[in-house]
Every structure is written in structure tokens, then in C-alpha cells.
C-alpha positions as CSV (number, residue, x, y, z in Angstrom):
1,X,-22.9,13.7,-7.5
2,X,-20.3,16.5,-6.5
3,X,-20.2,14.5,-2.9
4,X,-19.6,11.3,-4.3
5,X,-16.8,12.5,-6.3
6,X,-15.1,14.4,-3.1
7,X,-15.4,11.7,-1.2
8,X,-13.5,9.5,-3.7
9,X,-10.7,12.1,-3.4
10,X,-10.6,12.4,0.2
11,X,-10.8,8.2,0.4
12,X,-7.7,8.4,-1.7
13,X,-6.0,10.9,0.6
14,X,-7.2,9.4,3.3
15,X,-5.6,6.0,2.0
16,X,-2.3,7.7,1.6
17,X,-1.2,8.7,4.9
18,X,-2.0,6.1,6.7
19,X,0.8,3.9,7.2
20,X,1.4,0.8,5.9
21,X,3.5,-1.2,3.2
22,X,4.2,0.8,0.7
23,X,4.7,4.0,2.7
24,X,7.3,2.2,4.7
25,X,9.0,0.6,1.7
26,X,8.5,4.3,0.4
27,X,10.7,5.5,3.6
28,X,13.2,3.0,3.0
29,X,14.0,3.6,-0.6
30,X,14.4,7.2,0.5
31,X,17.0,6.2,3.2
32,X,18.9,4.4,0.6
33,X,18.7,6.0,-2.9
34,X,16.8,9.4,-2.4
35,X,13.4,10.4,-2.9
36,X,14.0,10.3,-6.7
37,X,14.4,6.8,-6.6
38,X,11.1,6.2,-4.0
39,X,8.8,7.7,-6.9
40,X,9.9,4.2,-8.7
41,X,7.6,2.9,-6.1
42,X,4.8,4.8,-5.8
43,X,4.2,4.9,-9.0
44,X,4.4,1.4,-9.7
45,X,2.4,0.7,-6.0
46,X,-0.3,2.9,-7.8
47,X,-0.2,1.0,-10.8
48,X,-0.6,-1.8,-9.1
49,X,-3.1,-1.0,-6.6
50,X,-5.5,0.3,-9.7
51,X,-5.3,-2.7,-11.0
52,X,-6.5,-4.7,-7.8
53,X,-9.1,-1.9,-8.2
54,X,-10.7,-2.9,-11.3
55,X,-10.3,-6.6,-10.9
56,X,-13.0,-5.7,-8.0
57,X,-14.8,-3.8,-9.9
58,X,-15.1,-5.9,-12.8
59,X,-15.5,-9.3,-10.2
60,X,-18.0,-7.4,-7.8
61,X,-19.9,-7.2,-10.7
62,X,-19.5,-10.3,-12.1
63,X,-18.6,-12.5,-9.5
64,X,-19.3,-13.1,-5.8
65,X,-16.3,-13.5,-3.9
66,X,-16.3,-14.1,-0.4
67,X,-14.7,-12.6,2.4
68,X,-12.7,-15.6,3.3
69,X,-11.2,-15.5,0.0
70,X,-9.6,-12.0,1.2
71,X,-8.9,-13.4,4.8
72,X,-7.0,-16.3,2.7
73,X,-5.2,-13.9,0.7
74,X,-3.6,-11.8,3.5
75,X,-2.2,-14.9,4.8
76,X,0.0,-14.9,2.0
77,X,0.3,-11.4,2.0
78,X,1.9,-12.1,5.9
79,X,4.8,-14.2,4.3
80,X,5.8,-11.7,1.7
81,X,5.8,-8.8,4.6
82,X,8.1,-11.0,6.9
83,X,10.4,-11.9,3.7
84,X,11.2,-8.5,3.5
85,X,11.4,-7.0,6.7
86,X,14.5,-10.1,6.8
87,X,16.1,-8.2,4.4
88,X,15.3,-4.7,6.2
89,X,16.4,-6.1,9.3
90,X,20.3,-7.1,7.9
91,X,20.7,-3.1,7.0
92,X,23.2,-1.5,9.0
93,X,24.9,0.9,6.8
94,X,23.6,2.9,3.7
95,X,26.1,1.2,1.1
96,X,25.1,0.7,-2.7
97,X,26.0,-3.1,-2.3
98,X,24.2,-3.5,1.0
99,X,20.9,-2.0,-0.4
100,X,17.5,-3.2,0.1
101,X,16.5,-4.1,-3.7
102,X,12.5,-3.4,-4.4
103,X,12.0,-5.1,-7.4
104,X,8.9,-4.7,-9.7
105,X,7.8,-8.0,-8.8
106,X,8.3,-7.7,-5.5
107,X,5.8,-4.2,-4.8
108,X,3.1,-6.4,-6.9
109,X,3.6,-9.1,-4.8
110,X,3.2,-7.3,-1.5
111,X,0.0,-5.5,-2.6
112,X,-2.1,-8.4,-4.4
113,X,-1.1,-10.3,-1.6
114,X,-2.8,-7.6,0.8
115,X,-6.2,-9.1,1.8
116,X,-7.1,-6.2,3.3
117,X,-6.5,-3.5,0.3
118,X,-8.7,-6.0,-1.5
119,X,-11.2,-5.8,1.0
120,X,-11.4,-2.0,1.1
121,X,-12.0,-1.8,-2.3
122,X,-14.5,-4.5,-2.2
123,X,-16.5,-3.5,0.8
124,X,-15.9,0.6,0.5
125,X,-14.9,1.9,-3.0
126,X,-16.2,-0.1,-5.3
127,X,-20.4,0.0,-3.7
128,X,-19.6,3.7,-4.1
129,X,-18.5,3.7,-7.4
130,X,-20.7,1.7,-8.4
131,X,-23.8,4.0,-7.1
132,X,-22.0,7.0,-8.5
133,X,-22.3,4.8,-12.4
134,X,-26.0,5.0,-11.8
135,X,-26.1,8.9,-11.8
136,X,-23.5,9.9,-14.7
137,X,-22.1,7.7,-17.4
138,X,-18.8,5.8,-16.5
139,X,-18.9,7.2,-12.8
140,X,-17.8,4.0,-11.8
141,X,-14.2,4.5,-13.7
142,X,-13.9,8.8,-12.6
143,X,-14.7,7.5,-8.9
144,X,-11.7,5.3,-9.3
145,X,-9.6,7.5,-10.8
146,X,-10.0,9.8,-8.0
147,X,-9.6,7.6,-5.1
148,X,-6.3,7.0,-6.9
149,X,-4.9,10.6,-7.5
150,X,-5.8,11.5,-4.3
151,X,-3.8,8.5,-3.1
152,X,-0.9,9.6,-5.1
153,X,-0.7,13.6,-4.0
154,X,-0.7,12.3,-0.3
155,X,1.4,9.8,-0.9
156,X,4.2,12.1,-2.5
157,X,3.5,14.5,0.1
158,X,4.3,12.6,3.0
159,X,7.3,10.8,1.1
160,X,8.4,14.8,0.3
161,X,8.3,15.8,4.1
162,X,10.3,12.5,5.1
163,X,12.8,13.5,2.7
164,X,13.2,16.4,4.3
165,X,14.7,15.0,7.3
166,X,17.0,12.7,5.0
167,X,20.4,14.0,6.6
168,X,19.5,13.5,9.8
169,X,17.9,9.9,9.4
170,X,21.2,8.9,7.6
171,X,23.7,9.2,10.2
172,X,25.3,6.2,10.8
173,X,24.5,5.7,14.2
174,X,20.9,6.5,13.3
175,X,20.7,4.0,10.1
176,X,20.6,1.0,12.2
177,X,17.9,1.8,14.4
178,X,15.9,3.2,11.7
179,X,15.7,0.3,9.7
180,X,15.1,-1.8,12.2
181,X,12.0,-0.1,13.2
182,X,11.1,-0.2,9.0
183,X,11.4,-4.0,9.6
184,X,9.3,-4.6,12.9
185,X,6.9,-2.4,11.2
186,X,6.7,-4.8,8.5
187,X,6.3,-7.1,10.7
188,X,3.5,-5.7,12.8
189,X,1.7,-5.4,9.3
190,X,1.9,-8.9,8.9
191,X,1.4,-9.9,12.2
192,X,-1.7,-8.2,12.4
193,X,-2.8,-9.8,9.0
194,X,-2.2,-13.0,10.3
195,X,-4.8,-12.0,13.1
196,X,-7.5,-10.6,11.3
197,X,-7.5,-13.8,8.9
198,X,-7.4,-16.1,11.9
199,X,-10.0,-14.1,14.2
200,X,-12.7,-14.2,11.3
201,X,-12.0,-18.1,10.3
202,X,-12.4,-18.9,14.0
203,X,-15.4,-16.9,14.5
């Protein structure tokens, strides 16, 4: 029991480091507003992201959804990726009126969208919580619960130690470049969604 419940930690720490969507909108926010202002979207990515967890749970054990259901999804997911890293792109100067505006809606959007979040959950995290209900009474929900505080601290952490380097990152003839590379690694995200989705509908 004690090793299922670590490894729902260390899935969750795992899971936060590892870059992708959120962490780079995480980046950005901290560019722009501070890292004050990127806990708005952490939080609100965990939120969300717990919920994608227990619609799987609760439709993994219900339903039977297939993988190309997932593949389908990230297609969409694509769009929403290459919508904002437009908006990234058009940032040349950290100015209030100029901002890149992360919206509620938007963060929701770009992680229910994520076929491939989905999948993890589906195809990693939810078997195991669902073995780890079998041996102590909602085991299922704790394994969740860790997966997601785990992804929090190490989110946080890494957002702490960007942060750090704040100053530096905001110089005006720095600003451009980085936000540029923000957006082409949006889009690499969504390029690579596109071929994961394609690859497995063609094969």
C-alpha cells in the first residue's frame, strides 16, 4: 500500500516538471505579471486537471472509451495551442496593455482539450488507483489526491526558480526572443499532438 501511495506522489512530481502547456503559460504569466499572478494558473490548471481526473475515473469505470476518442481530442487540443502561441508570438514588450490575457476559460480549454493528459490518466493513474481501492477504502480518491499535490509542489517549485531569473528574462532586448520561444514551444506541443493523433489513425 505504502508503494502505491509513493508512487502516486512521485507520478505527480514527475508530471510537474516536465514541460508542457501549462508550465510554459506558467513562464509567461511570470514574464508579464509576476509569479504572484502565475499561481492564478496553477491553481486553476490543477483544478482543472483533477477534474479530467475523475471524469476518468468515474468513465473508466463506467464506460469504455477508446483510445481514438483521445487521439480525436488532441486534435482540438492542437488548435487551441496554435491560437495562443499567435498571441505569444505578437509580444515584444512587457506593457500592461500588450499582455497575454489567460483567461479561466482559456486554461480549461487547453487542458480538456489535451488528448494526451487524458490518456495518462486513463492508461497510468487511474489502473493504479483503481488497484490501490481494492486494498483500503477510497484508495482510488487518496491516489488521486496525491498525484495531484505532488503535481502542485513541483509545479510551484519550478515556477519559484524561473522567477528567480525574472530581471534578467525582462530586459527588453531579451523579451522578444523569449516569448517567441514560449510560442514555438506551443507550437511544437501541438504539432506533436497533431502527430501522435495522425500516426495512430493511420496505423
Amino acid at each position: 500500500m505504502v508503494n502505491e501511495l509513493t508512487s502516486a506522489l512521485v507520478l505527480g512530481l514527475i508530471g510537474g516538471v516536465i514541460p508542457g502547456p501549462v508550465l510554459t503559460a506558467t513562464f509567461t504569466e511570470i514574464l508579464q505579471s509576476g509569479i504572484i499572478k502565475s499561481m492564478r494558473i496553477i491553481l486553476w490548471a490543477m483544478f482543472t486537471e483533477t477534474v479530467v481526473a475523475l471524469i476518468s475515473l468515474l468513465a473508466l469505470s463506467s464506460m469504455n472509451f477508446s483510445e481514438s476518442f483521445f487521439q480525436g481530442l488532441s486534435l482540438i487540443g492542437a488548435v487551441i495551442l496554435i491560437w495562443i502561441s499567435i498571441s505569444i508570438w505578437k509580444v515584444h514588450e512587457i506593457d500592461a496593455g500588450k499582455k497575454v490575457h489567460f483567461s479561466l476559460g482559456k486554461i480549461s480549454a487547453m487542458i480538456m482539450a489535451n488528448g494526451v493528459l487524458w490518456t495518462f490518466w486513463i492508461t497510468v493513474c487511474v489502473p493504479k488507483a483503481i488497484l490501490l481501492s481494492e486494498k483500503i477504502v477510497f484508495g482510488n480518491y487518496y491516489f488521486l489526491i496525491l498525484v495531484e499535490i505532488g503535481w502542485l509542489l513541483s509545479t510551484v517549485a519550478v515556477a519559484v526558480v524561473f522567477s528567480r531569473f525574472r530581471k534578467i528574462l525582462s530586459n527588453p532586448k531579451v523579451v522578444p526572443i523569449i516569448f517567441k520561444i514560449f510560442a514555438m514551444t506551443f507550437v511544437y506541443f501541438a504539432v506533436d499532438m497533431v502527430y501522435r493523433s495522425i500516426k495512430f489513425f493511420l496505423t
